[in-house]
N, C-alpha and C positions, 0 to 999 in steps of 0.2 A: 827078173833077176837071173844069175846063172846061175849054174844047177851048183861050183862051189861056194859060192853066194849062201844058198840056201842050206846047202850042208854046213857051212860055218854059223849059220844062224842057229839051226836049232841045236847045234853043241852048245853053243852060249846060252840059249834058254834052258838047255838040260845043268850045265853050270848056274846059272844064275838061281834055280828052285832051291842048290843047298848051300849058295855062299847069301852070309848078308854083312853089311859092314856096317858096324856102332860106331860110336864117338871114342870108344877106347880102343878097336880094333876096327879103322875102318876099311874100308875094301880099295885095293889099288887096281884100278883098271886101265885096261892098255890097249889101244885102239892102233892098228896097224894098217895101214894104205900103203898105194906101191912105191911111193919114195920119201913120208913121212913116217913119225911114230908119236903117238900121245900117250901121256897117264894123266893119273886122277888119281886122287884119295878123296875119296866118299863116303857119305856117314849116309847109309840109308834110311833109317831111323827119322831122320830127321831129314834126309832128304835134300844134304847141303854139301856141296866141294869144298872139302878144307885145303886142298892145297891139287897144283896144276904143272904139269912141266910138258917144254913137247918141243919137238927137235928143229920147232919156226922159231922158237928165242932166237934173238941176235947173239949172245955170247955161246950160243952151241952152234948156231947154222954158224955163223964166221969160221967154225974148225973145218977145217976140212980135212975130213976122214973119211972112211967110206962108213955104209949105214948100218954095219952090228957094232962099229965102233961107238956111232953116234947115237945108238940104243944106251948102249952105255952109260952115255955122258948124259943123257936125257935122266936113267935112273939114278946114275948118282947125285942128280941137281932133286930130283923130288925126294932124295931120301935125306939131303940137306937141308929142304922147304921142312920137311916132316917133323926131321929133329927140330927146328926151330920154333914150331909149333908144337913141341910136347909129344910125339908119336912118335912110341917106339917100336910098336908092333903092327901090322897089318893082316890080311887077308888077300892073297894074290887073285887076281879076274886075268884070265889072260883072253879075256872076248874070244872065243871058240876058235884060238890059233892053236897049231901044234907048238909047244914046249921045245923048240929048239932055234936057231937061228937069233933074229933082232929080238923075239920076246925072250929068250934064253939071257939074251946079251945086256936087257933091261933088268931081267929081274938079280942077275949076278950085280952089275952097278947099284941097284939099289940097298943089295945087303953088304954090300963092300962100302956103300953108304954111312949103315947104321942101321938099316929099317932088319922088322926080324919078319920072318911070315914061313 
């Protein structure tokens, strides 16, 4: 792996020791690559994905926007899956990214969503 590889990783295990996601509050996670973006709402607990969005849907890939825009549209679809599944709070995971750019641009869509965290 590369060495920022490895530095993103053990940010995320250092995150991951004090976040956990329940069934009432469960963890939104956001997996970032160089020209995708995924989330997830995860009930650890249980160990089960209640709900999925990521920027390869056909109704978000058709936009063409550039990709903090398409953060965006990624969070605000899983924060629409969420509410329609009963979830109105979460737990942000932003998998050992810095807090600015397309996870900044996800987690703003998703609370412009509905979702609170």
């Amino acid at each position: 792996m590369v060495k920022r590889e490895i530095r993103r990783k053990k940010i995320h295990w250092r995150i991951r020791k004090k976040i956990i996601g329940s069934l009432g509050r469960p963890r939104l996670a956001v997996y970032r690559s160089n020209s995708e973006i995924y989330a997830q709402l995860i009930d650890d607990l249980q160990g089960h994905t209640l709900c999925a969005s990521s920027s390869m849907q056909k109704e978000i890939a058709g936009v063409k926007v550039n990709k903090s825009e398409m953060s965006k549209l990624v969070g605000i679809d899983i924060a629409k899956k969420a509410v329609a599944a009963g979830i109105s709070e979460c737990v942000f995971d932003r998998g050992g990214n810095l807090y600015h750019g397309r996870i900044k641009a996800l987690a703003d869509g998703a609370r412009e969503g509905g979702l609170k965290f």
